[in-house]
N, C-alpha and C positions, 0 to 999 in steps of 0.2 A: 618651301617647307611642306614636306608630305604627312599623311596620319602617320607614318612608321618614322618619322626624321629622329626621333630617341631611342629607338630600340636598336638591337645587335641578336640575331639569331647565329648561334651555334650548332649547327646540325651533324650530331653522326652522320656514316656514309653507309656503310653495310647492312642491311635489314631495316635503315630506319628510311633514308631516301633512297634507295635503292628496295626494288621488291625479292623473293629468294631467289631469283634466275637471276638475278645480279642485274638486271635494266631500272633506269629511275623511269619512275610513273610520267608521263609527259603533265600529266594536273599540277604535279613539283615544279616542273620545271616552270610551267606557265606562272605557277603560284610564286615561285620566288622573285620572278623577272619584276610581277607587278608588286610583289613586297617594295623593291629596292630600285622602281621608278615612285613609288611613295614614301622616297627615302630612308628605308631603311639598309642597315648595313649587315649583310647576309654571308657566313663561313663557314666553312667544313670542319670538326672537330672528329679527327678520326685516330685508329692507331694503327693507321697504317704510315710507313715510311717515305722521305720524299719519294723515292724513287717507285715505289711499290702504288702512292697514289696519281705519280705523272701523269699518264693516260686517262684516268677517270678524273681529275682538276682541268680539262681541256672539254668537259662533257657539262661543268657543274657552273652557272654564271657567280660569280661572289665579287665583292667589293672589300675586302678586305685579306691579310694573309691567313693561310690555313693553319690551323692547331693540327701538330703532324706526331703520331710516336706518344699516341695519350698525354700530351700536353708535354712534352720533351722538346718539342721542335716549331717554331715560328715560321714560316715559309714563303713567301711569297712567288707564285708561279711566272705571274705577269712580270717581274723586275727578276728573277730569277736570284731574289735575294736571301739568304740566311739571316733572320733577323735576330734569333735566339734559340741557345740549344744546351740541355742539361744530361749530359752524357753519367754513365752508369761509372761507379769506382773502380776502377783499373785494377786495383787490387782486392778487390771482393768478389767481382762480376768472373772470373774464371772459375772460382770456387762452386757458381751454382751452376754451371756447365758439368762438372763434376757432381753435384749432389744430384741431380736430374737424371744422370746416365746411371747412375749408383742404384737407385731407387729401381728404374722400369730400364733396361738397355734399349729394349723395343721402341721408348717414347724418339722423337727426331726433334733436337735442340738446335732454333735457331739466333742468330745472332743480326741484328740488324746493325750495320753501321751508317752513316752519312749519306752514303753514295753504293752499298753494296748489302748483300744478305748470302750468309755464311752457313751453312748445314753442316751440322756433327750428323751422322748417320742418314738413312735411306729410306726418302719418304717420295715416294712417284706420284702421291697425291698433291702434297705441298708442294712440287717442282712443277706440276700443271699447274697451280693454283696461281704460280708466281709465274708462269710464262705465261699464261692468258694477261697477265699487268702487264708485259713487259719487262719482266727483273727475271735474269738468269742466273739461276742462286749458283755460290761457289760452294762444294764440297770440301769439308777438312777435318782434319783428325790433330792437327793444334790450332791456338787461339790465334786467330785473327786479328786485324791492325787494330789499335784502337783512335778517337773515340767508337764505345759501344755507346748507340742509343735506347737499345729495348733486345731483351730474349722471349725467346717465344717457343712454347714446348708444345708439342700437339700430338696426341694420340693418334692408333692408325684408324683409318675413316675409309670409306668411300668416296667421300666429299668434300672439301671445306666447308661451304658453306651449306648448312643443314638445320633444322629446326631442332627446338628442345623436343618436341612430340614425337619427332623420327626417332632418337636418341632411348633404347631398350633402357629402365630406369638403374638396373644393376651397374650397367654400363657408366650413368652418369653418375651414380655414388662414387665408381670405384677414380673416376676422374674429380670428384670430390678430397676423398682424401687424399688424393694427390695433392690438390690445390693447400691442403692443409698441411701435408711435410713439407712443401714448399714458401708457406708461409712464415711457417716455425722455423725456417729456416735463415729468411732472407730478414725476421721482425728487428726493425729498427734501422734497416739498412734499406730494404727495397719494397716496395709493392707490388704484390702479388691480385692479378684480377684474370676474368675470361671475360674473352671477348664473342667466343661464339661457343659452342656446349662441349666441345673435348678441345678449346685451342686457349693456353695458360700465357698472360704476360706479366712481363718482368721487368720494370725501369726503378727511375731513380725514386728514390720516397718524398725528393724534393719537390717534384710536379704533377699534375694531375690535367686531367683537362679541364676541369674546374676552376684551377686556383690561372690555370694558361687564359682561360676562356674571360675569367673577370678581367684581370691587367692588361688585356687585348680590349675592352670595353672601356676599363677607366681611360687608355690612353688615348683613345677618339672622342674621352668627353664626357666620361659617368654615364655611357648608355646603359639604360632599364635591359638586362639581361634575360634572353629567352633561351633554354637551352631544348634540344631535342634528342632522346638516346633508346637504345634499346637491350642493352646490355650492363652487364656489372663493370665495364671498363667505362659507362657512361656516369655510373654513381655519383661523382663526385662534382659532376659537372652540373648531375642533376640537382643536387642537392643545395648546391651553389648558386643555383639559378634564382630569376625574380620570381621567373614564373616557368614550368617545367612540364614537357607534353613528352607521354609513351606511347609505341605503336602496340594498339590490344594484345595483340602476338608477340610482346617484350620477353625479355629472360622472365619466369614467374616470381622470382623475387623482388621486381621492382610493380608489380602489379597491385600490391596491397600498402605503398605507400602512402602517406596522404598527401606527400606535396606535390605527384606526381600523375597528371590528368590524361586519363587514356585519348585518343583520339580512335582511329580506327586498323586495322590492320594494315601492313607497307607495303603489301600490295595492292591496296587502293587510295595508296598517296597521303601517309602520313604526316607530311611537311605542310602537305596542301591542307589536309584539316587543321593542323595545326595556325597554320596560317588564316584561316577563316574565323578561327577559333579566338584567337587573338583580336583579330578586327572586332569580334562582338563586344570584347571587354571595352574595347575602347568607344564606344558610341553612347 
């Protein structure tokens, strides 16, 4: 029995253990290994898709399955098993492929399934974003197979991944009210969040990585819940949590929470303070 044998960390991937070049800090990595030889049980809570996180689950040590598609999809890399998955209504989910294009044509609506990621229109950002993973998105102009597990609508960028501070302020209102037609759109149906500062997702309203992250915890045992995010697609996980750590650099809406304890920037290893951080409460 180690000082961690009760707990279960859920950690984002993007921005929070990963720095903005996209490499995890090597302090993460060290910090996790000796979390989870003091028995604790260590997972990746991302929204990204199996196939979209393949290559970065083969970078990351965990001891449990990954919360994949903001809590839509249960994963296990090591067994290459599908343990649980809450796909998007068949009959709804085309509808906002259509409100999205209606709105902005410019925006690029994509579609995540199982095993593949589907683009309405033409985004040469997003296409590098998802060939550096390894996922070679398919191009279409009709609806794809289903199950859908998550859409994802993204503005044109230079980047994916980029900071709120890069992000001209006009610029992010105006992807503001976007997020807001699209929420009045999908309310009562779907959840509407950002996961990075012009990229919009869209799954089922039945799962969260929050409500994914607890019943992944109850099932090993009622472990004490730590969760770690940096994003508004992290909310609900954070909020869920026993105890909950942001990287200073988080979206600035989760920066003035109270449940919600900065550590330090995720370029100097937010997991890692997090984890030290942790240790003190327990001593």
């Amino acid at each position: 029995m180690g000082k961690f044998s009760n707990i279960m960390i859920a950690s984002d991937f993007d921005r929070t253990l990963t720095n903005p070049q996209d490499e995890i800090p090597q302090s993460n990595l060290d910090a996790i290994r000796y979390f989870m030889d003091e028995g604790g049980t260590f997972t990746v809570a991302s929204g990204r898709s199996i196939p979209l996180f393949r290559q970065r689950a083969a970078l990351v040590p965990v001891n449990a399955p990954c919360i994949l598609s903001n809590g839509a999809i249960l994963y296990d890399y090591a067994t290459e098993t599908l343990a649980h998955f809450e796909p998007l209504d068949e009959e709804f989910a085309p509808k906002i492929i259509a409100a999205a294009r209606a709105y902005d044509n410019s925006l690029s609506v994509e579609v995540q399934c199982l095993d593949a990621h589907y683009i309405y229109g033409t985004d040469t950002t997003r296409d590098r974003f998802l060939a550096a993973s390894g996922v070679k998105p398919i191009h279409v102009e009709e609806d794809p197979p289903f199950p859908w597990m998550k859409i994802v609508v993204c503005a044109a960028q230079d980047r994916v991944i980029e900071s709120y501070d890069e992000v001209p302020p006009e610029k992010l209102e105006k992807f503001r009210l976007l997020m807001e037609y699209l929420d009045r759109f999908c309310r009562e149906k779907c959840y509407v969040t950002r996961s990075m500062p012009r990229v919009i997702e869209i799954g089922a309203n039945t799962c969260n990585k929050g409500t994914a992250a607890r019943a992944l915890a109850n099932s090993l045992g009622g472990k004490t819940l730590v969760c770690i995010g940096d994003a508004m697609n992290d909310l609900a996980m954070l909020r869920e949590a026993d105890i909950a750590y942001v990287p200073t650099d988080c979206d600035p809406s989760l920066r003035p929470l109270p449940f919600c304890k900065p550590t330090v920037p995720c370029t100097e290893g937010t997991v890692a303070a997090a984890i030290k951080a942790l240790e003190e409460t327990l001593k």
